[in-house]
MARNU-188133 format. One record per atom (N, C-alpha, C): residue number from 1; atom name; x, y, z. Coordinates in pm, whole numbers, padded with zeros to 5 digits, always signed. Layout:
N
SENU num atomo      X      Y      Z
SENU NUM    CA      X      Y      Z
...
END
This chain:
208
SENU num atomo      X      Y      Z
SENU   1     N +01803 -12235 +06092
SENU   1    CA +01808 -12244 +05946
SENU   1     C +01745 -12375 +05902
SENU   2     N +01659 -12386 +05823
SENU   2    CA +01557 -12482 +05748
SENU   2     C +01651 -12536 +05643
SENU   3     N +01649 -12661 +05599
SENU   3    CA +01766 -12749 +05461
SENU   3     C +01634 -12798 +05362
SENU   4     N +01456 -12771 +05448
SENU   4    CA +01368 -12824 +05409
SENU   4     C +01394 -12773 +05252
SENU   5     N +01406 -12856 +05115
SENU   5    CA +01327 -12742 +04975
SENU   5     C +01186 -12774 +04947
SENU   6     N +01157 -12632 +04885
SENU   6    CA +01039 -12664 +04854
SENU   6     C +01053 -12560 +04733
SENU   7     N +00940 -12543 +04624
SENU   7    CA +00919 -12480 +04542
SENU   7     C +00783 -12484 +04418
SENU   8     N +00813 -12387 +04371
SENU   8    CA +00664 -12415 +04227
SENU   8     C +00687 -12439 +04139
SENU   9     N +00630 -12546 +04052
SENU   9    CA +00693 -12540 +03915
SENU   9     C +00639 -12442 +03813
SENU  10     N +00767 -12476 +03688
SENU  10    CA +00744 -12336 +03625
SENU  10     C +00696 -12402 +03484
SENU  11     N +00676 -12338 +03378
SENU  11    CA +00630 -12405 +03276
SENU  11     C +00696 -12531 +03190
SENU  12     N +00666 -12611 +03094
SENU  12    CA +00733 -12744 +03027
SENU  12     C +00808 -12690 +02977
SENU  13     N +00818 -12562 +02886
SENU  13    CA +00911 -12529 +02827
SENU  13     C +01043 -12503 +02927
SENU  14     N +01017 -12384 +03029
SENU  14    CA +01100 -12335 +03103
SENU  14     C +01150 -12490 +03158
SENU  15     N +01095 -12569 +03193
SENU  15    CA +01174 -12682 +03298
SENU  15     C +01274 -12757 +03178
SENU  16     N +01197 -12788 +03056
SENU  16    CA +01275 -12836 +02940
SENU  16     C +01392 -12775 +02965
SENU  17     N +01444 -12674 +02911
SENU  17    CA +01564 -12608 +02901
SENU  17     C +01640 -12612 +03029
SENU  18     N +01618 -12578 +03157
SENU  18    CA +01679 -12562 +03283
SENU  18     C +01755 -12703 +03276
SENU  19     N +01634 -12804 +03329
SENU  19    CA +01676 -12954 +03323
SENU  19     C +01782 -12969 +03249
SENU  20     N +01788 -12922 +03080
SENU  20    CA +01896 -12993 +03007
SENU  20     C +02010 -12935 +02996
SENU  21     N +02029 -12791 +03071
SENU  21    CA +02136 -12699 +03084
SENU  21     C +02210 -12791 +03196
SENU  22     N +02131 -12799 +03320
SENU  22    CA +02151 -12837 +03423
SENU  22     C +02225 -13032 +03423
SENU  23     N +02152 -13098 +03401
SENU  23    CA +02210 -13235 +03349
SENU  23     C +02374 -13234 +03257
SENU  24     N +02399 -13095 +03144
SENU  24    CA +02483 -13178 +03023
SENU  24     C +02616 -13069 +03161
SENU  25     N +02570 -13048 +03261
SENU  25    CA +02680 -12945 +03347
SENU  25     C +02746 -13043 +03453
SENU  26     N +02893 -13025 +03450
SENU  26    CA +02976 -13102 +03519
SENU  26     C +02991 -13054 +03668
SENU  27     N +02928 -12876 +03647
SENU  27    CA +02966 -12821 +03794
SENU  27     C +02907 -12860 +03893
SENU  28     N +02933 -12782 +04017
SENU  28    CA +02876 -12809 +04150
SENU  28     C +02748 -12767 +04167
SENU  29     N +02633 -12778 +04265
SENU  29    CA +02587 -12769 +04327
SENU  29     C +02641 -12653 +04439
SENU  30     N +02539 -12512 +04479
SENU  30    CA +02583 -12390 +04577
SENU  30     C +02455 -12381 +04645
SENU  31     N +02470 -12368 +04751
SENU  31    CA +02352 -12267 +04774
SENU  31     C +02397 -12115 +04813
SENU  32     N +02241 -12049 +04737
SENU  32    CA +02289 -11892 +04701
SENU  32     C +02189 -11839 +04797
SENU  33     N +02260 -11708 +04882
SENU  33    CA +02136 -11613 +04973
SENU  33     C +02058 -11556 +04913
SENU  34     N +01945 -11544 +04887
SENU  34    CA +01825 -11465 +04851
SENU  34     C +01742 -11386 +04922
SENU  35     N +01724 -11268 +04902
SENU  35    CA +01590 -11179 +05006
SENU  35     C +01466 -11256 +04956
SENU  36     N +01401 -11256 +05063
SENU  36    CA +01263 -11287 +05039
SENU  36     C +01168 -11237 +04917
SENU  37     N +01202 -11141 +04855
SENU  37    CA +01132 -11109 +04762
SENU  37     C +01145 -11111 +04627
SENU  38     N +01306 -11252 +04627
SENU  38    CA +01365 -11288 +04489
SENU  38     C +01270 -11332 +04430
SENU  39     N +01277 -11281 +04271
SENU  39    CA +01157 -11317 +04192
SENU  39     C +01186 -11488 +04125
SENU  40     N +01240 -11536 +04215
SENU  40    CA +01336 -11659 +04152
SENU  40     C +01195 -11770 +04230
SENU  41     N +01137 -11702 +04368
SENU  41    CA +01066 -11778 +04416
SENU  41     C +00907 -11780 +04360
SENU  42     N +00850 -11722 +04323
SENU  42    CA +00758 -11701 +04190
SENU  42     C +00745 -11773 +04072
SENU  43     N +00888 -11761 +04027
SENU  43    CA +00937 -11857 +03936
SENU  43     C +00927 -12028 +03958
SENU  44     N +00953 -12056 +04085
SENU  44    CA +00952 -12180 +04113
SENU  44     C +01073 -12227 +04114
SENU  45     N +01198 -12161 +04179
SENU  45    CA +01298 -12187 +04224
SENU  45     C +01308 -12264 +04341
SENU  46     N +01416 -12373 +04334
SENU  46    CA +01369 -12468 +04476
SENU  46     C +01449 -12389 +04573
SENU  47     N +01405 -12356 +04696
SENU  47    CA +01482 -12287 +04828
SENU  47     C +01435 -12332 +04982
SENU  48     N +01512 -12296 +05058
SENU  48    CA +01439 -12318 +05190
SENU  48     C +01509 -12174 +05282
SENU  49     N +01400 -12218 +05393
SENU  49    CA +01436 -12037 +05464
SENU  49     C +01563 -12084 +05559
SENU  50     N +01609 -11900 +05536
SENU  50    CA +01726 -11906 +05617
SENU  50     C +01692 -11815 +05745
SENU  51     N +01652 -11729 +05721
SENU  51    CA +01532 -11634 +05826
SENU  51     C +01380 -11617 +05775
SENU  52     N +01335 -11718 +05882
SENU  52    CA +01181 -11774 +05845
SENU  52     C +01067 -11704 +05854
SENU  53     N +00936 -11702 +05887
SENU  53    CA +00870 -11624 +05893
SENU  53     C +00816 -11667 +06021
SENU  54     N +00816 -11569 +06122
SENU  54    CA +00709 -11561 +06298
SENU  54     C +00591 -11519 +06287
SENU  55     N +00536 -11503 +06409
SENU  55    CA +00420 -11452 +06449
SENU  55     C +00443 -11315 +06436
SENU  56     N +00584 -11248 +06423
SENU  56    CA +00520 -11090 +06394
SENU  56     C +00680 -11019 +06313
SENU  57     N +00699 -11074 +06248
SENU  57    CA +00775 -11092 +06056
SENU  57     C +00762 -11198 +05976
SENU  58     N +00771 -11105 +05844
SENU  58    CA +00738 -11176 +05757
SENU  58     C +00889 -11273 +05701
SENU  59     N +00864 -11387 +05606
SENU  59    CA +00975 -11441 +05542
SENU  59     C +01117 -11290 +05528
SENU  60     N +01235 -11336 +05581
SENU  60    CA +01313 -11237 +05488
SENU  60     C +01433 -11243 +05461
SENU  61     N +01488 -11393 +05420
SENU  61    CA +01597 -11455 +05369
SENU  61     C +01568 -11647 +05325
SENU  62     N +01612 -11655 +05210
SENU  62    CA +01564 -11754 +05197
SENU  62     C +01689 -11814 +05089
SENU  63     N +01710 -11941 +05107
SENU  63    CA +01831 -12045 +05023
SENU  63     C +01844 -12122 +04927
SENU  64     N +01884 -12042 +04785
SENU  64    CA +01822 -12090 +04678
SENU  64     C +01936 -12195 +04649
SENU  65     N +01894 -12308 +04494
SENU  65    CA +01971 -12398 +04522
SENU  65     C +02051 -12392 +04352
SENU  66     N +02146 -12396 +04344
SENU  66    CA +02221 -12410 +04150
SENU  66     C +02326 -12441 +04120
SENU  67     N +02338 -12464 +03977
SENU  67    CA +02370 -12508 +03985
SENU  67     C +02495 -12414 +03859
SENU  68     N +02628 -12372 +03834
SENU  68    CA +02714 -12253 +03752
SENU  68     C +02739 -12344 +03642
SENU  69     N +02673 -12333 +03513
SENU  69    CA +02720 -12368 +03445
SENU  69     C +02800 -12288 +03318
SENU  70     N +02846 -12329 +03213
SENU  70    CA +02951 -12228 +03149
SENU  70     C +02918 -12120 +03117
SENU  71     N +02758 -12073 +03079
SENU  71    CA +02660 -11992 +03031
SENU  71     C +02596 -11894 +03151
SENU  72     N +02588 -11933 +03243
SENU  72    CA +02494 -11893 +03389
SENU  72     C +02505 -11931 +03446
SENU  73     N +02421 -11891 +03581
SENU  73    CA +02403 -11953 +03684
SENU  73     C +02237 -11979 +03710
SENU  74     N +02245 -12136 +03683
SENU  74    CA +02103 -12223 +03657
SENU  74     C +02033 -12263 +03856
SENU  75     N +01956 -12188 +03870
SENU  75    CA +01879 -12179 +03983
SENU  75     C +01802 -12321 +03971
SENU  76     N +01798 -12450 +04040
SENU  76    CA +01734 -12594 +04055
SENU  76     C +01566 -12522 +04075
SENU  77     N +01461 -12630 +04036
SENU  77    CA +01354 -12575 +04035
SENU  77     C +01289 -12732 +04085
SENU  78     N +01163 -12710 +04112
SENU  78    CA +01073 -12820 +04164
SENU  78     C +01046 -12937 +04052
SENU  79     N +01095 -12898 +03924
SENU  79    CA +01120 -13038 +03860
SENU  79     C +01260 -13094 +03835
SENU  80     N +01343 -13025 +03884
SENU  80    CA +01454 -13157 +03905
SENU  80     C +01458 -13265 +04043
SENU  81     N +01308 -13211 +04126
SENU  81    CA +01300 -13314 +04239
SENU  81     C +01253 -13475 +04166
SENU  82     N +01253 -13427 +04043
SENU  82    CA +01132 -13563 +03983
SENU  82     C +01266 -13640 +03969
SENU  83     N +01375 -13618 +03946
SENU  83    CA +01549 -13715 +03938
SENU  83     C +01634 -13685 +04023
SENU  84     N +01627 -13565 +04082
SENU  84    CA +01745 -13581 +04227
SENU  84     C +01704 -13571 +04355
SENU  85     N +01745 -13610 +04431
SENU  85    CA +01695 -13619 +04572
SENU  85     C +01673 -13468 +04656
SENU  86     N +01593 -13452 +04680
SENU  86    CA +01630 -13278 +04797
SENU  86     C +01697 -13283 +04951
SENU  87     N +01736 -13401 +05008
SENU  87    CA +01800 -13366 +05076
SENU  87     C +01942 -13397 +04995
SENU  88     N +01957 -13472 +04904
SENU  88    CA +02128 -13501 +04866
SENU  88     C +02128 -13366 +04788
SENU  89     N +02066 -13288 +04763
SENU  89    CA +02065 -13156 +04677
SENU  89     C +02138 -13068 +04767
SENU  90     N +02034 -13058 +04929
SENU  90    CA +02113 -12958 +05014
SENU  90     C +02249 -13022 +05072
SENU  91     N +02276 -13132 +05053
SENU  91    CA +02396 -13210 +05110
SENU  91     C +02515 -13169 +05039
SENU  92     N +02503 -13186 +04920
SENU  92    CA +02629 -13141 +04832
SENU  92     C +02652 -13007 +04836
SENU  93     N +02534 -12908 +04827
SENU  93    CA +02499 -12789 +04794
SENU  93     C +02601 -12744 +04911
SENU  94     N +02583 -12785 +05028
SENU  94    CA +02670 -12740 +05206
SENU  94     C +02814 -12792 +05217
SENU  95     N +02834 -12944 +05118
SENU  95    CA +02912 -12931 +05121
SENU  95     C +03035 -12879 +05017
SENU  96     N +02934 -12865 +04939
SENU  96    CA +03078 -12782 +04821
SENU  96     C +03117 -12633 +04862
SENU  97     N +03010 -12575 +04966
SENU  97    CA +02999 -12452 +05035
SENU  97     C +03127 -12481 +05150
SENU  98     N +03152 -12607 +05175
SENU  98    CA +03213 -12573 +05320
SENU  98     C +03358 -12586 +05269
SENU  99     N +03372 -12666 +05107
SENU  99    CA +03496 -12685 +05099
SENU  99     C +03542 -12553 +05005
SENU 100     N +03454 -12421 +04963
SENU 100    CA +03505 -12324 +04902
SENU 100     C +03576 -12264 +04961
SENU 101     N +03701 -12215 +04931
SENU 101    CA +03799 -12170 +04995
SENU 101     C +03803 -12012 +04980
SENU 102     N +03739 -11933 +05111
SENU 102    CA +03777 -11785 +05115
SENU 102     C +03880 -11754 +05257
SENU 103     N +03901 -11624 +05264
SENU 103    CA +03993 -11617 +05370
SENU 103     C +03930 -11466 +05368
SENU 104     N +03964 -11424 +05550
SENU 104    CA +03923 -11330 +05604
SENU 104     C +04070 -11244 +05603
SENU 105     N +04038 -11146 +05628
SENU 105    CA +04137 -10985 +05610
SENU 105     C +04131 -10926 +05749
SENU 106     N +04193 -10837 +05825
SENU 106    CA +04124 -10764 +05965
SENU 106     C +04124 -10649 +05828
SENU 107     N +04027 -10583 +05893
SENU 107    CA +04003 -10436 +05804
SENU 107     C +04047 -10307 +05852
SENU 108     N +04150 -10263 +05774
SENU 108    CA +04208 -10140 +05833
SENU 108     C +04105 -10000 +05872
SENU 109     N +04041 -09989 +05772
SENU 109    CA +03883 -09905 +05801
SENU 109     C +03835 -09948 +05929
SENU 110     N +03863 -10047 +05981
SENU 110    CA +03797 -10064 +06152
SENU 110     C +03938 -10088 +06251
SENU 111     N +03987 -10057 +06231
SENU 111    CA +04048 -10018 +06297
SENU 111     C +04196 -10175 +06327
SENU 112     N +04120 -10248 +06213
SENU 112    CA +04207 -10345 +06253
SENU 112     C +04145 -10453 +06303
SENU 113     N +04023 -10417 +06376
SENU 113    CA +03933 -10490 +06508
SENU 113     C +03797 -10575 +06447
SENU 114     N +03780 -10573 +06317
SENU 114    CA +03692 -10635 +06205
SENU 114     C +03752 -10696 +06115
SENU 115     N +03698 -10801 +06033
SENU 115    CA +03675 -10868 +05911
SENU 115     C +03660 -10887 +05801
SENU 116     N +03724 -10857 +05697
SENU 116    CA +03642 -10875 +05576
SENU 116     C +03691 -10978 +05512
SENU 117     N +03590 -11051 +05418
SENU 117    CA +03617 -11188 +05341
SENU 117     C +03500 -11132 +05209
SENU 118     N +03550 -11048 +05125
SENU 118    CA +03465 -11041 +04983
SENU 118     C +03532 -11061 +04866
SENU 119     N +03489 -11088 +04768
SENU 119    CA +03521 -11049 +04611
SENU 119     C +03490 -11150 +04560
SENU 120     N +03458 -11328 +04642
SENU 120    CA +03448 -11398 +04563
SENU 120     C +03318 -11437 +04545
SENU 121     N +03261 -11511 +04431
SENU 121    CA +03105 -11594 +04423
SENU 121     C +03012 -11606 +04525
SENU 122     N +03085 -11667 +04685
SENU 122    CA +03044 -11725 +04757
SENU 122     C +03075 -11669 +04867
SENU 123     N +03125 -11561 +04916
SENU 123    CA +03191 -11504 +05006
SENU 123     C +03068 -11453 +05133
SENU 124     N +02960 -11398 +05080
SENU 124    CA +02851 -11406 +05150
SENU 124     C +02812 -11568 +05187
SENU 125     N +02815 -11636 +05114
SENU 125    CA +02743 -11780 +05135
SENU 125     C +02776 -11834 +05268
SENU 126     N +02929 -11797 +05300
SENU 126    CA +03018 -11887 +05393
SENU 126     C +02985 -11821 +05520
SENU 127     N +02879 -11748 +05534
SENU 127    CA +02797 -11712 +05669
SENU 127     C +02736 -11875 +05712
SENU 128     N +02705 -11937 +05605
SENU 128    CA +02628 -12065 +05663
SENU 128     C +02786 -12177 +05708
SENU 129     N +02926 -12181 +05654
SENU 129    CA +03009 -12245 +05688
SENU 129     C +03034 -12235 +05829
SENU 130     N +03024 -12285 +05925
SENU 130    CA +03080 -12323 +06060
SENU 130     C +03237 -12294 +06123
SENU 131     N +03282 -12411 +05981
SENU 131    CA +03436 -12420 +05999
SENU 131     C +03458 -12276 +05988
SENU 132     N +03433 -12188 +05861
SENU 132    CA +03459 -12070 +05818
SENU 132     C +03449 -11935 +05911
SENU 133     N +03345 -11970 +05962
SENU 133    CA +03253 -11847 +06044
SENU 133     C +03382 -11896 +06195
SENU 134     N +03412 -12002 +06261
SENU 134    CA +03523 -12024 +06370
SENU 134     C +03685 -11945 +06346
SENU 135     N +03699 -11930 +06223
SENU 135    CA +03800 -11866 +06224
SENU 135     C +03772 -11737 +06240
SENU 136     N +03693 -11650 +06254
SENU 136    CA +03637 -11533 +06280
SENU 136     C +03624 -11541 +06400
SENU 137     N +03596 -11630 +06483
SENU 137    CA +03602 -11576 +06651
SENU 137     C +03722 -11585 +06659
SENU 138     N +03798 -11682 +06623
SENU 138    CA +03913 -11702 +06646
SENU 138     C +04033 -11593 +06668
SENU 139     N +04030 -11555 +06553
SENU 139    CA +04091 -11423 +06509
SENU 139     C +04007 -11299 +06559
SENU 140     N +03919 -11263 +06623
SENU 140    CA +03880 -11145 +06642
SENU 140     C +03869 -11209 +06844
SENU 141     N +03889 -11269 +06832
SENU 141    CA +03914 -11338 +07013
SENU 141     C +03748 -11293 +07048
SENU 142     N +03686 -11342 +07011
SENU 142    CA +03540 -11328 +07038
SENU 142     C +03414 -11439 +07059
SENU 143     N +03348 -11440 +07139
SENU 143    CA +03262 -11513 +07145
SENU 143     C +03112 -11534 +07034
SENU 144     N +03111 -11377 +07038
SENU 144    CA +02984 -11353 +06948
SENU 144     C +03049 -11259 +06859
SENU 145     N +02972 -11254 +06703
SENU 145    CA +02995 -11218 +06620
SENU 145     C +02864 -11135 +06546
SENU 146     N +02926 -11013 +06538
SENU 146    CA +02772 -10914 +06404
SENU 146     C +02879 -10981 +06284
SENU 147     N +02756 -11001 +06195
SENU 147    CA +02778 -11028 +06018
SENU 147     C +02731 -10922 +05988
SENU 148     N +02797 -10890 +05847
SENU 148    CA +02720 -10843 +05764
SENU 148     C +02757 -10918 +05642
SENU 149     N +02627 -10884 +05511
SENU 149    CA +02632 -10987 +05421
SENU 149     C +02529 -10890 +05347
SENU 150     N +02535 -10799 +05308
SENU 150    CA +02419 -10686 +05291
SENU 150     C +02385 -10737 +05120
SENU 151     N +02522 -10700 +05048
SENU 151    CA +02516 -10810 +04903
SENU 151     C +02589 -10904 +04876
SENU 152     N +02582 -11004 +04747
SENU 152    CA +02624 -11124 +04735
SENU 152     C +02790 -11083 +04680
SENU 153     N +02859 -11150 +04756
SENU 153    CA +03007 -11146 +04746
SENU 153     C +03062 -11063 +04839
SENU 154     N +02991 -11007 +04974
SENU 154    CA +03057 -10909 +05036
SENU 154     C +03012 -10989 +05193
SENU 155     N +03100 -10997 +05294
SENU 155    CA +03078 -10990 +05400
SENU 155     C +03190 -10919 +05507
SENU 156     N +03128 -10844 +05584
SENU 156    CA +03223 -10794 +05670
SENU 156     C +03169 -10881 +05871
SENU 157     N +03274 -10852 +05933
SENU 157    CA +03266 -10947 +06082
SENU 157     C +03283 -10872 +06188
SENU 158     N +03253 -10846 +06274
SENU 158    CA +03307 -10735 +06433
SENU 158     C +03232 -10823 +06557
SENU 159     N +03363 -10830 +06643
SENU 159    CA +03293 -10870 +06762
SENU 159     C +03158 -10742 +06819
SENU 160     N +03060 -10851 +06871
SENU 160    CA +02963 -10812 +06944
SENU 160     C +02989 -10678 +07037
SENU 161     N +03092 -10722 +07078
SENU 161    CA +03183 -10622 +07208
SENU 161     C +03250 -10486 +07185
SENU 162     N +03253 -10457 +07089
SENU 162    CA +03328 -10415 +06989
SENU 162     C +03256 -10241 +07048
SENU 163     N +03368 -10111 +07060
SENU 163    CA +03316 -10046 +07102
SENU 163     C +03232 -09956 +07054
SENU 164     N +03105 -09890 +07082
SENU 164    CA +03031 -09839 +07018
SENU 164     C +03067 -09741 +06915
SENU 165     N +03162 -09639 +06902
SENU 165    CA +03187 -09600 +06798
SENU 165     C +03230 -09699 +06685
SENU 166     N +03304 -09805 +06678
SENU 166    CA +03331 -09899 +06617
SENU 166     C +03215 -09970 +06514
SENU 167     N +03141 -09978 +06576
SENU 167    CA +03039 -10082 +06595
SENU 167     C +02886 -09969 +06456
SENU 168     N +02959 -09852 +06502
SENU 168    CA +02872 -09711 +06443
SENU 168     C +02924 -09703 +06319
SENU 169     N +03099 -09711 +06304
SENU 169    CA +03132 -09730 +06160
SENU 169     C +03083 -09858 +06093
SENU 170     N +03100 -09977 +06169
SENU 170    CA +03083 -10078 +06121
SENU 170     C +02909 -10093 +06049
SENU 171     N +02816 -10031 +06098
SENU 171    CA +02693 -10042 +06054
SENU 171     C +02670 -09897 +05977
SENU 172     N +02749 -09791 +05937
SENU 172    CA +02781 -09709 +05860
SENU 172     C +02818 -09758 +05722
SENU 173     N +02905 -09854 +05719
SENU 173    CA +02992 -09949 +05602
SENU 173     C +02868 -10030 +05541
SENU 174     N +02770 -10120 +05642
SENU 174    CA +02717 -10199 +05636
SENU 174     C +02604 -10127 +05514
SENU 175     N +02548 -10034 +05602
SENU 175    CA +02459 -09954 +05479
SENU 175     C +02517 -09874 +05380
SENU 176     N +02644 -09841 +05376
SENU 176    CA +02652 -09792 +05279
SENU 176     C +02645 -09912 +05133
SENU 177     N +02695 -10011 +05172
SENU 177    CA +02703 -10145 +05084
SENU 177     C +02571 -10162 +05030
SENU 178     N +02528 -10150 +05120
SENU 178    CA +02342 -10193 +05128
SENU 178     C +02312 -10128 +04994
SENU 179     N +02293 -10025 +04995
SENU 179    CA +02243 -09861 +04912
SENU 179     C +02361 -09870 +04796
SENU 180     N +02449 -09928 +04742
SENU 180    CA +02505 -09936 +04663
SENU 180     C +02552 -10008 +04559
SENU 181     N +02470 -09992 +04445
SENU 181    CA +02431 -10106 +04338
SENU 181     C +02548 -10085 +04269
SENU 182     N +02629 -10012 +04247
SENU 182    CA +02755 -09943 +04151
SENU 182     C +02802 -10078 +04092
SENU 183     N +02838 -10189 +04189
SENU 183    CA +02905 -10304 +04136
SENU 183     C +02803 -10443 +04084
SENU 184     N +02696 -10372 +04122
SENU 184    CA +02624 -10514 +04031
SENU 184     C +02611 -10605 +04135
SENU 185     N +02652 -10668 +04250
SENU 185    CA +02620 -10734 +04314
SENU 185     C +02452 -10704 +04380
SENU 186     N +02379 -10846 +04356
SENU 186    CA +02234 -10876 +04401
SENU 186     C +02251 -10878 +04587
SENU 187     N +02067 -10782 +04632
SENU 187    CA +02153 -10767 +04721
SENU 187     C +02093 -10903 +04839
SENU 188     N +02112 -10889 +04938
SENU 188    CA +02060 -11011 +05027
SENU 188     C +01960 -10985 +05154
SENU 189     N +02015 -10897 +05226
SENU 189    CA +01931 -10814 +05282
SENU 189     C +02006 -10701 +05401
SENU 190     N +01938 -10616 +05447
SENU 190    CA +01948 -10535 +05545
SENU 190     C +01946 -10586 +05685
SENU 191     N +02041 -10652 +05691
SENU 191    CA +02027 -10749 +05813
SENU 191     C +02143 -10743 +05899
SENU 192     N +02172 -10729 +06037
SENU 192    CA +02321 -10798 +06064
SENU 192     C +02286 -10971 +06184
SENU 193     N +02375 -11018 +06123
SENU 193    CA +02321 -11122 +06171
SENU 193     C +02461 -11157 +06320
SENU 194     N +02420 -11222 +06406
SENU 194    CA +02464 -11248 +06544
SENU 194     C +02490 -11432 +06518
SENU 195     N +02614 -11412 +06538
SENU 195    CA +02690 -11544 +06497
SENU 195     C +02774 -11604 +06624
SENU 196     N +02766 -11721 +06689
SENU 196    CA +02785 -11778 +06793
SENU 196     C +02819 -11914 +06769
SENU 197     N +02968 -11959 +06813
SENU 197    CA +03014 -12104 +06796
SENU 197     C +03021 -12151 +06681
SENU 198     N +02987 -12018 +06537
SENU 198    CA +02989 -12085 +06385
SENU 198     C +02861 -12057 +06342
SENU 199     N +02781 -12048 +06464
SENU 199    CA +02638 -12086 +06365
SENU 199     C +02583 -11937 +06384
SENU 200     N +02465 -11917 +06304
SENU 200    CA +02360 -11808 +06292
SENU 200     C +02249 -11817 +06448
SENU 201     N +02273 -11705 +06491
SENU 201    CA +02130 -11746 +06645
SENU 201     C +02040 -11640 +06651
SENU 202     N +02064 -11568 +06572
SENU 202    CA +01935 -11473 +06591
SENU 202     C +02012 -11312 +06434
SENU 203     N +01944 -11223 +06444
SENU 203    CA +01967 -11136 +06376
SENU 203     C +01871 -11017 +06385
SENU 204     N +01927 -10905 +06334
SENU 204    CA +01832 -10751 +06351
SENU 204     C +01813 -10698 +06239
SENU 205     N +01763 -10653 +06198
SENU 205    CA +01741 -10546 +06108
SENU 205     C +01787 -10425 +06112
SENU 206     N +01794 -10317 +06025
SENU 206    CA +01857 -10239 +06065
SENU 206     C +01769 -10130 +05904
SENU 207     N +01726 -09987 +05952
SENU 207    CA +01653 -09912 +05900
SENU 207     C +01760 -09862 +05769
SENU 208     N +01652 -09793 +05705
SENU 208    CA +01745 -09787 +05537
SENU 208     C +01842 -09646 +05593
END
């Protein structure tokens, strides 16, 4: 995972307004998951990748940066680098992420033998928390971990090990989430990601 930001700027007007939403706001600093093809990055939203681009895929998760103020939620752009720092941007951004407080569920739909931690703002986000993501091995007595995080506010957890029918509902659930806009949640991607010691080490894709 990259903390690098980078971004485009967007017009005087558009930065006018962001900037002064963003400045008269007392809140925190988040970083939010984005698919690669958020139109936020066009815009000139500041982000850095979370699943980067190789020699044979393209970009297809990327870490936008904002800031909730009473009205919205104000996405940081390449001209608030001209007054705040970008690494103290991703610093706060990780750590107001690590001190949001969600809690995991075992999920009766799996049998008991899975995870879920959704409903709140950030509940997808806390894939990047360490501390957060350890209580998930913990509790599922596992070394390695499938995520899912398909949209924003939803994540479900299953050990790696986990037996293949299991593992069949569990990526059954996963897409059905995927394919289901009903609640308005933006989505993140079609991904399950492979989680080890807290952190992110690799991830798959998975067909519509």
């Amino acid at each position: 995972m990259s903390k690098t930001i980078y971004g485009k700027e967007k017009t005087t007007e558009e930065i006018a307004q962001i900037v002064a939403q963003t400045e008269a706001s007392d809140k925190k600093i988040f970083p939010i998951l984005k698919p690669a093809s958020w139109v936020g990055l066009k815009a000139g939203a500041l982000n850095s990748e979370l699943i980067g681009a190789t020699e044979n895929n393209d970009l297809e998760v990327v870490i936008g940066y904002g800031i909730d103020t009473p009205d919205n939620f104000i996405f940081l752009t390449q001209d608030h680098l001209k007054t705040m720092d970008a690494d103290q941007i991703a610093k706060e951004a990780f750590e107001n992420l690590e001190n949001y407080a969600t809690e995991f569920e075992f999920s009766g739909a799996l049998q008991n033998k899975a995870l879920t931690s959704s409903g709140n703002d950030f509940s997808s986000e806390r894939i990047l928390s360490k501390k957060h993501m350890m209580k998930a091995h913990q509790m599922l007595e596992a070394d390695e971990l499938l995520v899912s995080i398909p949209r924003r506010s939803c994540m479900m957890v299953i050990s790696k090990d986990a037996d293949e029918e299991l593992l069949n509902t569990f990526i059954f659930l996963h897409k059905h989430t995927w394919n289901d806009d009903s609640y308005g949640n933006a989505p993140i991607a079609n991904i399950l990601f492979l989680v080890k010691d807290g952190v992110i080490v690799g991830h798959g894709a998975l067909g519509e």
